[in-house]
C-alpha positions as CSV (number, residue, x, y, z in Angstrom):
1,X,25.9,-12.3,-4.6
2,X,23.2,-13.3,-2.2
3,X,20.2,-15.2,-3.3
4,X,17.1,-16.1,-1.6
5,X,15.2,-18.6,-3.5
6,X,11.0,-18.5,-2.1
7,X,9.2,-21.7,-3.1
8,X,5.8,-23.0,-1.8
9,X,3.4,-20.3,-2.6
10,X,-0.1,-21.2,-4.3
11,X,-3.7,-21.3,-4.2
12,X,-5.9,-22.5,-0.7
13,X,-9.5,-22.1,0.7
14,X,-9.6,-20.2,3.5
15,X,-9.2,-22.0,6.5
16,X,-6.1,-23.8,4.9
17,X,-2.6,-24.0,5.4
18,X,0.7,-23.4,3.4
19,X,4.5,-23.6,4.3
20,X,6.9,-21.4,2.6
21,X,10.5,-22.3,2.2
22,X,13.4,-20.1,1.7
23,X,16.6,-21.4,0.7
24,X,19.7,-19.5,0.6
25,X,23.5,-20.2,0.8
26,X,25.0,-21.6,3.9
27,X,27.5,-18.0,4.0
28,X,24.2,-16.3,3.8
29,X,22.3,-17.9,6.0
30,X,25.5,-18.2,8.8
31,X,25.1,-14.3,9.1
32,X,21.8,-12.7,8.6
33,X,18.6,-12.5,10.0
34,X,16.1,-14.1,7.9
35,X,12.2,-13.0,7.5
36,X,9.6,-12.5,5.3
37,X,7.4,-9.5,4.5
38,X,4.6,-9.8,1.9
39,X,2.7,-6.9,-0.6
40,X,-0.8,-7.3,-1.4
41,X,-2.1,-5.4,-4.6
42,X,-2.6,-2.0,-4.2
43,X,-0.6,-2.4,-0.8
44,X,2.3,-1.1,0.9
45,X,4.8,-3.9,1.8
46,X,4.2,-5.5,5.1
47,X,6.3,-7.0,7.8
48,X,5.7,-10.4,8.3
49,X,8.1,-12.5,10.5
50,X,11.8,-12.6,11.5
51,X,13.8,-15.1,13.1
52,X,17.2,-14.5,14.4
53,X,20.5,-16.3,12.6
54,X,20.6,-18.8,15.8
55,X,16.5,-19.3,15.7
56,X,16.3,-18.1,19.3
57,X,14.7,-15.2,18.9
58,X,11.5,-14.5,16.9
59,X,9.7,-11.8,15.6
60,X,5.9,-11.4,14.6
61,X,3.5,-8.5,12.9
62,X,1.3,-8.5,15.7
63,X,-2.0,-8.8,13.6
64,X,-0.4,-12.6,12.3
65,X,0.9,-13.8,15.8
66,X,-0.9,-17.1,16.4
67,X,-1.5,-17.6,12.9
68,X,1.8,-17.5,11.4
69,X,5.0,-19.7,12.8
70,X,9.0,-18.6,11.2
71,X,11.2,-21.1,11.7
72,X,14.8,-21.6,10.2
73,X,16.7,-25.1,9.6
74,X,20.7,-23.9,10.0
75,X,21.4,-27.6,8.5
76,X,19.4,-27.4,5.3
77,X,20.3,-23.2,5.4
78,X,16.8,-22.5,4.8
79,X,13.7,-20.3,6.9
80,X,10.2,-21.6,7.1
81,X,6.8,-19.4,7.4
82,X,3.9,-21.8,8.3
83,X,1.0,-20.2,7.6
84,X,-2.3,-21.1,9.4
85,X,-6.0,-20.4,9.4
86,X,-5.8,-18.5,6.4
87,X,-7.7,-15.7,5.3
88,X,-8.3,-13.7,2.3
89,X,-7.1,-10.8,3.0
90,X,-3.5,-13.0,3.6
91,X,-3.6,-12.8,-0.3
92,X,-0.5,-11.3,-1.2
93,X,3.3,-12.3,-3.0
94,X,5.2,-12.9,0.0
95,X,9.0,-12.1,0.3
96,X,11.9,-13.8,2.2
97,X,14.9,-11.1,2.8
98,X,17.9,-11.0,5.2
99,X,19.1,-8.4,7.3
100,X,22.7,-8.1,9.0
101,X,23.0,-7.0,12.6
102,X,23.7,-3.2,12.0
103,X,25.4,-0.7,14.8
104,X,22.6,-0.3,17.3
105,X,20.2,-2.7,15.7
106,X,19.6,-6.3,15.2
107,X,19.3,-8.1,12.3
108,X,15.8,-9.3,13.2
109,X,14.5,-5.9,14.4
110,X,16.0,-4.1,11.2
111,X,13.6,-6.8,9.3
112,X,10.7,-5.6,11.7
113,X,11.6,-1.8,11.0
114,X,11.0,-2.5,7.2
115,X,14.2,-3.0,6.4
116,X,16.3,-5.7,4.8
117,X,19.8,-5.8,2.9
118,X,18.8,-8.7,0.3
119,X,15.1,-9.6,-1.2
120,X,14.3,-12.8,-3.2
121,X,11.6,-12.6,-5.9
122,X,8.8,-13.7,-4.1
123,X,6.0,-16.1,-3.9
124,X,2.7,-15.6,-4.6
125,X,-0.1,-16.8,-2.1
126,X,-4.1,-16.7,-3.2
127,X,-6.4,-17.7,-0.6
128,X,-9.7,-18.1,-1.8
129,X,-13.3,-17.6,0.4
């Protein structure tokens, strides 16, 4: 049973910053890609940022590259999502999932495509103007 366990979420002004944690078991972390998507209400899901199992390769939605940092910590078996300069419309429950590397695709760039093989509940981020 995998588990992915989102913490960090909450309410900031715009302009603010946040960092999003998400633990998960050391098997678990060892062999998937890690990332995060988020769904704002009303919304389709959204790609957010994956980083690879070995933290050498990282992957952004290109409208939250600058803004946005995915890091992972193999020691603590947890991924980061710094969130900068935040906006309103970054409102949304935001999801950490894991994707295995599949035949002819990555882990990381199944995460981008949409797709992940675990999903933990979410946390839910409010930024206020």
């Amino acid at each position: 049973q995998v588990q992915l366990v989102e913490s960090g979420g909450g309410l900031v002004q715009a302009g603010g910053s946040l960092r999003l944690s998400c633990a998960t078991s050391r098997r678990t972390f060892s062999n998937y890609a890690m990332g995060w998507f988020r769904q704002a209400p009303g919304k389709e899901r959204e790609f957010v940022a994956a980083v690879s199992w070995s933290g050498g390769g990282t992957y952004y939605a290109d409208s939250l590259k600058g803004r946005f940092t995915i890091s992972r910590d193999n020691a603590k078996n947890t991924v980061y999502l710094q969130m900068n300069s935040l906006k309103p419309e970054d409102t949304a429950i935001y999801y950490c999932a894991c994707a295995a590397q599949a035949q002819f695709i990555t882990g990381p760039r199944r995460l981008a495509a949409g797709e992940y093989d675990y999903r933990g509940q979410g946390t839910q981020v409010t930024v206020s103007s």
